[in-house]
TIVEXFI-91396 format. One record per residue (C-alpha): residue in one letter; x, y, z. Coordinates in steps of 0.25 Angstrom, whole numbers, plus 5000, padded with zeros to 4 digits. Layout:
<sites>
AXYZ/...
</sites>
This chain:
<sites>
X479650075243/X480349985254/X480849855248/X480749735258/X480849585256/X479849505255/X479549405268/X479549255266/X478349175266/X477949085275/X478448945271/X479648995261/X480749005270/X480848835270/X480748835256/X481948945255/X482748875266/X482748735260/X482948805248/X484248865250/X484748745257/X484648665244/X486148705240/X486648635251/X486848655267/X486748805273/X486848875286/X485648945289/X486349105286/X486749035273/X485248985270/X484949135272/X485849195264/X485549085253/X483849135254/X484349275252/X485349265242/X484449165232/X483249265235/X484149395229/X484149465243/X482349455243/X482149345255/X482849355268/X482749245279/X482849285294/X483749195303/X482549185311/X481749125300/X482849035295/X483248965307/X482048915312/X481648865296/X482948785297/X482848725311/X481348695305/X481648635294/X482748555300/X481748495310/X480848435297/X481948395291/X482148465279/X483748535282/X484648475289/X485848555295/X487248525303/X488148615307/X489448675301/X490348795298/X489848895288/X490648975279/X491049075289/X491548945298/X490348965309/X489448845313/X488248855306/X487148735305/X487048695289/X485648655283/X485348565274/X484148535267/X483848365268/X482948305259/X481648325264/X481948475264/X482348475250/X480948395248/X480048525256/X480848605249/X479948555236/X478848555244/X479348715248/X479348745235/X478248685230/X477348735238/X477948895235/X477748865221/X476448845224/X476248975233/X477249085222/X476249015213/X475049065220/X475549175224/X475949225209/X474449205206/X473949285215/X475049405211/X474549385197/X473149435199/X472549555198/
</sites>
């Protein structure tokens, strides 16, 4: 029996981004490596999905980033969540207690 990892849904990746950048400020390979260590290895985020979640998210307001050295001393650009991200990260996480919720209900039937 293959084992693959499960895809994210649509709409979660926000939620994880902003989620991870709650500890403080991080490059974006360190936002990747933060969603996969905390998930045990099970989610994976492609480059190609994260970059443009950041630049997105930096256009509504909800990171910030400037740039600086990261612990290899090479110039990486740092986000930071502001405080209107950390407000849609309540409103992320909300809304997917809402949905595992449902989702759980459904499982539980026959």
């Amino acid at each position: 029996m293959a084992s693959t990892k499960p895809d994210l849904l649509q709409g979660t990746l926000d939620m994880l981004i902003l989620k991870s950048l709650t500890a403080g400020p991080l490059h974006g390979y360190a936002v990747l490596r933060s969603i996969q260590q905390v998930s045990g290895d099970i989610l994976r985020v492609e480059e190609g999905s994260l970059y443009p979640a950041l630049h997105r998210m930096e256009r509504r307001g909800w990171i910030e980033s400037k740039w600086g050295p990261s612990e290899n001393n090479r110039r990486a650009r740092f986000y930071r969540l502001t405080k209107t991200g950390r407000k849609q990260l309540l409103v992320e996480a909300n809304s997917w207690a809402t949905v595992s919720t449902a989702i759980a209900k459904i499982m539980q039937t026959a």
